[in-house]
Backbone bond lengths (Angstrom), bond angles and torsions (degrees), N, CA, C in turn:
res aa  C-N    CA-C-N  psi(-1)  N-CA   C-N-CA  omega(-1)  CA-C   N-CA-C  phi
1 X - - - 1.450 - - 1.517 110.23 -
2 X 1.248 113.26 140.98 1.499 113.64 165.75 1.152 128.49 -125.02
3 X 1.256 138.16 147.84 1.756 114.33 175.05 1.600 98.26 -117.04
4 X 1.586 110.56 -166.24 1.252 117.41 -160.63 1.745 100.73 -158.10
5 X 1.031 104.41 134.33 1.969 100.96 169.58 1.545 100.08 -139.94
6 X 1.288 87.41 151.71 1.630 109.54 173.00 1.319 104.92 -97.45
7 X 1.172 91.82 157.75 1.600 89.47 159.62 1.668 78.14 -173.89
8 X 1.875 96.33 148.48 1.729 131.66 173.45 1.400 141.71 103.90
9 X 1.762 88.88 42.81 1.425 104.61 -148.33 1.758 79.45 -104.49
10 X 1.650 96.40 166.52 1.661 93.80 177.53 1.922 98.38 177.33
11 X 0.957 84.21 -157.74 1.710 106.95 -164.47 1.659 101.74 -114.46
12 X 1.203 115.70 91.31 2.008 114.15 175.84 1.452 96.47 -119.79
13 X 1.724 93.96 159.18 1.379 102.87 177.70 1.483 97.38 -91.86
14 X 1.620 106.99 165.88 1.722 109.23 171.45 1.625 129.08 -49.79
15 X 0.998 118.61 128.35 1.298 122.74 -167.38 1.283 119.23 101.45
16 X 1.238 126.27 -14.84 1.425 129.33 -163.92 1.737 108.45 -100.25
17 X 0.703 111.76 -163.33 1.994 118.61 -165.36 1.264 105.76 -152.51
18 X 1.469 83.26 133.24 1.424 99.41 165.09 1.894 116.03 -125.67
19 X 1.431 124.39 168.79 1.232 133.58 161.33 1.772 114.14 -113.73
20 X 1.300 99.65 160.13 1.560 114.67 -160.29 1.168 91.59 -141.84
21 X 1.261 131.31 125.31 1.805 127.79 163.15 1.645 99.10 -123.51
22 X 1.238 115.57 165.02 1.380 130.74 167.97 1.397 110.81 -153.14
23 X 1.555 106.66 145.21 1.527 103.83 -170.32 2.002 91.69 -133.63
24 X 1.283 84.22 130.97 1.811 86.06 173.55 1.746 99.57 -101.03
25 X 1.232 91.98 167.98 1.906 111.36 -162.70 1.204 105.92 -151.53
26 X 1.524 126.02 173.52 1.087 140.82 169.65 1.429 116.98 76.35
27 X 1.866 129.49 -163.36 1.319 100.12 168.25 1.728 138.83 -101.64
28 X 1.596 80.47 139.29 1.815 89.71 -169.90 1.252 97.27 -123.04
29 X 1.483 135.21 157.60 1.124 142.39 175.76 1.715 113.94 -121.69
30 X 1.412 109.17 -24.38 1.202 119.66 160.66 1.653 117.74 178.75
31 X 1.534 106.88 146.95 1.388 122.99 -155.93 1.744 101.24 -83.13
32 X 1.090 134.12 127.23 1.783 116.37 -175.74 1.631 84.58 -86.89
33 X 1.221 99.90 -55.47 2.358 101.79 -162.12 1.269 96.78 -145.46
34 X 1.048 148.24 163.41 1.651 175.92 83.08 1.307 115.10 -49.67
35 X 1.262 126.93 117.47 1.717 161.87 -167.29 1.453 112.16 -125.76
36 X 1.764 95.73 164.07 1.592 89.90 158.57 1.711 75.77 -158.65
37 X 1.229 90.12 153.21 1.880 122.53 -164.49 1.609 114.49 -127.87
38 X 0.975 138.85 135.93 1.566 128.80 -168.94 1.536 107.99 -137.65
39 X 1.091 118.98 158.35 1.698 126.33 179.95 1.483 117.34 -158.80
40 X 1.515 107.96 104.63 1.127 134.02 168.47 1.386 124.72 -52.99
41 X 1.106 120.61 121.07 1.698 123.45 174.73 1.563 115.21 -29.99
42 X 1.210 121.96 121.58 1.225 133.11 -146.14 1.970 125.02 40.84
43 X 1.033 99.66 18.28 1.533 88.42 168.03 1.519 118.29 -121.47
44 X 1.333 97.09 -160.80 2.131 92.85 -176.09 1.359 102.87 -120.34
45 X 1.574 100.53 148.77 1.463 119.67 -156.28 1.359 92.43 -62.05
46 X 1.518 128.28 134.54 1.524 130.42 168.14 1.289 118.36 -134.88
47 X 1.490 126.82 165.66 1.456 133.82 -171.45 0.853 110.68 -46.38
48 X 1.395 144.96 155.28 1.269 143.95 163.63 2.197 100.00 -128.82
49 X 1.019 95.32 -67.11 1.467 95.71 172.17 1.653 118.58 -154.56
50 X 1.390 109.52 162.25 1.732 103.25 175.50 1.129 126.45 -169.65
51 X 1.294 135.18 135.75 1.509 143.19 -121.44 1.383 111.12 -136.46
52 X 1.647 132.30 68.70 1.524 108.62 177.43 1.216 145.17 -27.06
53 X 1.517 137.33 -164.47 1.501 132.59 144.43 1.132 112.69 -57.99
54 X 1.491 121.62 -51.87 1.474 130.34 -164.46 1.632 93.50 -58.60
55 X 1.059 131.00 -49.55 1.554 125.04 -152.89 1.268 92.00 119.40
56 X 1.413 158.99 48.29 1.593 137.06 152.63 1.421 114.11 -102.27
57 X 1.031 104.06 152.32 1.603 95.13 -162.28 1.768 104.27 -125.07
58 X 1.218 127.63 175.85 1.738 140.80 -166.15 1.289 101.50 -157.12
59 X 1.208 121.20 159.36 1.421 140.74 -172.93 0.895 119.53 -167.36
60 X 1.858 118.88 121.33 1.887 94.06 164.74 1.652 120.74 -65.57
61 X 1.443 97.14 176.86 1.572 96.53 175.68 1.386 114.92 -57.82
62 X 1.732 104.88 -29.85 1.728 89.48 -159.39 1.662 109.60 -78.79
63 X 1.220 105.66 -16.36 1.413 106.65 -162.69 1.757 101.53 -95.93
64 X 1.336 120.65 -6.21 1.754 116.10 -157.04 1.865 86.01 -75.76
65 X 1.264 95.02 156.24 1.748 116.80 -166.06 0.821 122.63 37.77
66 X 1.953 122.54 33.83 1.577 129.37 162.50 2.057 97.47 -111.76
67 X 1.263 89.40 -47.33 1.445 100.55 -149.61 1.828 92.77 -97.84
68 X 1.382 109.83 146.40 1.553 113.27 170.64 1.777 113.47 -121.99
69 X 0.781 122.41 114.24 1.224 109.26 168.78 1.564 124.92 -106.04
70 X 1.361 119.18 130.68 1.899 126.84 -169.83 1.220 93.13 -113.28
71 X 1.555 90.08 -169.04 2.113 102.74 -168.27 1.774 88.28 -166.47
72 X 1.235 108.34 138.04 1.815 122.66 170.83 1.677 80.40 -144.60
73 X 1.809 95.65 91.57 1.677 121.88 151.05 1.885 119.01 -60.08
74 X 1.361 107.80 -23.27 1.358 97.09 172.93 1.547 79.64 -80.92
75 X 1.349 149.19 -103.57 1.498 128.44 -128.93 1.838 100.95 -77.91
76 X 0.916 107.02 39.42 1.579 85.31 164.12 1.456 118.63 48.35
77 X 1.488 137.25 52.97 0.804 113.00 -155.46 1.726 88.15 -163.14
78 X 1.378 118.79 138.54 1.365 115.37 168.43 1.403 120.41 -127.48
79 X 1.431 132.35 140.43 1.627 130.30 157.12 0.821 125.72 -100.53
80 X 1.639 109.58 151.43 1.641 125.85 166.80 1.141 120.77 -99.94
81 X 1.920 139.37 91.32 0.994 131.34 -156.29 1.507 100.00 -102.76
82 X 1.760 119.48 104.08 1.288 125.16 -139.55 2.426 89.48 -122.48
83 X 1.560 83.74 96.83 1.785 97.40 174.82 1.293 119.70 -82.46
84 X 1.110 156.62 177.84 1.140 156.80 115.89 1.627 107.96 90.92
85 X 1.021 133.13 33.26 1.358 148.59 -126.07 1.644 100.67 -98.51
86 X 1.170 136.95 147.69 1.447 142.58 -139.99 1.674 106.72 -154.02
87 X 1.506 102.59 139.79 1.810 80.83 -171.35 1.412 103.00 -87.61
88 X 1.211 126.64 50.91 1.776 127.58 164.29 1.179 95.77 -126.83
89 X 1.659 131.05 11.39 1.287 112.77 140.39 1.492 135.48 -110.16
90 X 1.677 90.05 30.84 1.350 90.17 158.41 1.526 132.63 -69.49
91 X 1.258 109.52 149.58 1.503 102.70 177.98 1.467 99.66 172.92
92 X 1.455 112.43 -157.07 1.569 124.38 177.06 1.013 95.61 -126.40
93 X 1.807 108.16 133.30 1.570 124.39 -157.70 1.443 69.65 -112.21
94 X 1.786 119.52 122.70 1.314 104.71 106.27 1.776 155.82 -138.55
95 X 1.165 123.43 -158.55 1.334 119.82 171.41 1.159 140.17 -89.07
96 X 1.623 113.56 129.69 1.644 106.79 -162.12 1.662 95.40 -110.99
97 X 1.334 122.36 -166.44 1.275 131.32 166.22 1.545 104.90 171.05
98 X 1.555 100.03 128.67 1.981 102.63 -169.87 1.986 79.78 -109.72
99 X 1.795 83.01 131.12 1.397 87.62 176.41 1.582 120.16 -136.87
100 X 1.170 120.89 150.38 1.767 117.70 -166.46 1.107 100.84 55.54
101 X 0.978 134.14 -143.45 1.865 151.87 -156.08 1.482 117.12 -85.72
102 X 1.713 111.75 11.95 1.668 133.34 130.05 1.548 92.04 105.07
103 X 1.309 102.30 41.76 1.172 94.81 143.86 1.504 128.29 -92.22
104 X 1.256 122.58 156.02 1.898 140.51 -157.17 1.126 116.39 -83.07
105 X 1.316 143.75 117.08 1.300 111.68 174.64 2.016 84.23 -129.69
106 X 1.788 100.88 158.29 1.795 107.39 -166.95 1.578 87.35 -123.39
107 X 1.360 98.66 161.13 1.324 94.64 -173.31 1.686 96.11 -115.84
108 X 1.140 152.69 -160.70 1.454 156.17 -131.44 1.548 110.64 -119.38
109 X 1.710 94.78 -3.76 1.717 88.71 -163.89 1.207 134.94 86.32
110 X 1.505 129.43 138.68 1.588 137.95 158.55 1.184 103.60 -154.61
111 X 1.591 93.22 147.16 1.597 124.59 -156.88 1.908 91.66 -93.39
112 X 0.956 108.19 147.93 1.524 128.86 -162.38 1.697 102.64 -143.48
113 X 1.095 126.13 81.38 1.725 130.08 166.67 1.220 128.23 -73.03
114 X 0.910 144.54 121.46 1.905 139.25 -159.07 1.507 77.52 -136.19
115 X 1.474 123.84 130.14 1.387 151.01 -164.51 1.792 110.93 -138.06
116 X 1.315 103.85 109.82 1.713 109.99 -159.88 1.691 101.38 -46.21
């Protein structure tokens, strides 16, 4: 089993930045990718970004050259270094990670406010 926490969610005005970290725990034997996925009040949870072991990285369209996402594989742990930030990306960020033989584990969520 593994769990996952967020933490760095908050209330910014447009244009401003925020960071998102997540740290997975418990037992893992190995990480396949670390993501973070978001879902807007009435909509469906969708990609936001995602980071293999190797270092390769994904992006949706809306977010590519706003949003960065890294990975520190010794702590298990991934960020969302989120620039230029828009209030249609508000939502609830959260964290995924497919681990050993790909199974999913989500982490609890954080609320992310972008304020015109």
């Amino acid at each position: 089993q593994a769990q996952l926490v967020e933490f760095g969610g908050g209330l910014v005005q447009a244009g401003g930045s925020l960071r998102l970290s997540c740290a997975a725990s418990g037992s893992i034997f190995s990480i396949n990718y670390m993501g973070w996925y978001r879902q807007a009040p009435g909509k469906q949870r969708e990609l936001v970004a995602t980071v293999t072991s190797g270092g390769s990285t994904r992006y949706s369209d809306s977010v590519k050259g706003r949003f960065t996402i890294s990975s520190d594989n010794a702590k298990k742990t991934v960020y969302l270094q989120m620039n230029s930030l828009k209030p249609e990306d508000t939502a609830v960020y959260y964290c995924a990670a497919n681990i050993g033989l790909g199974n999913v584990y989500w982490g609890q969520g954080t609320q992310v406010t972008v304020s015109e």
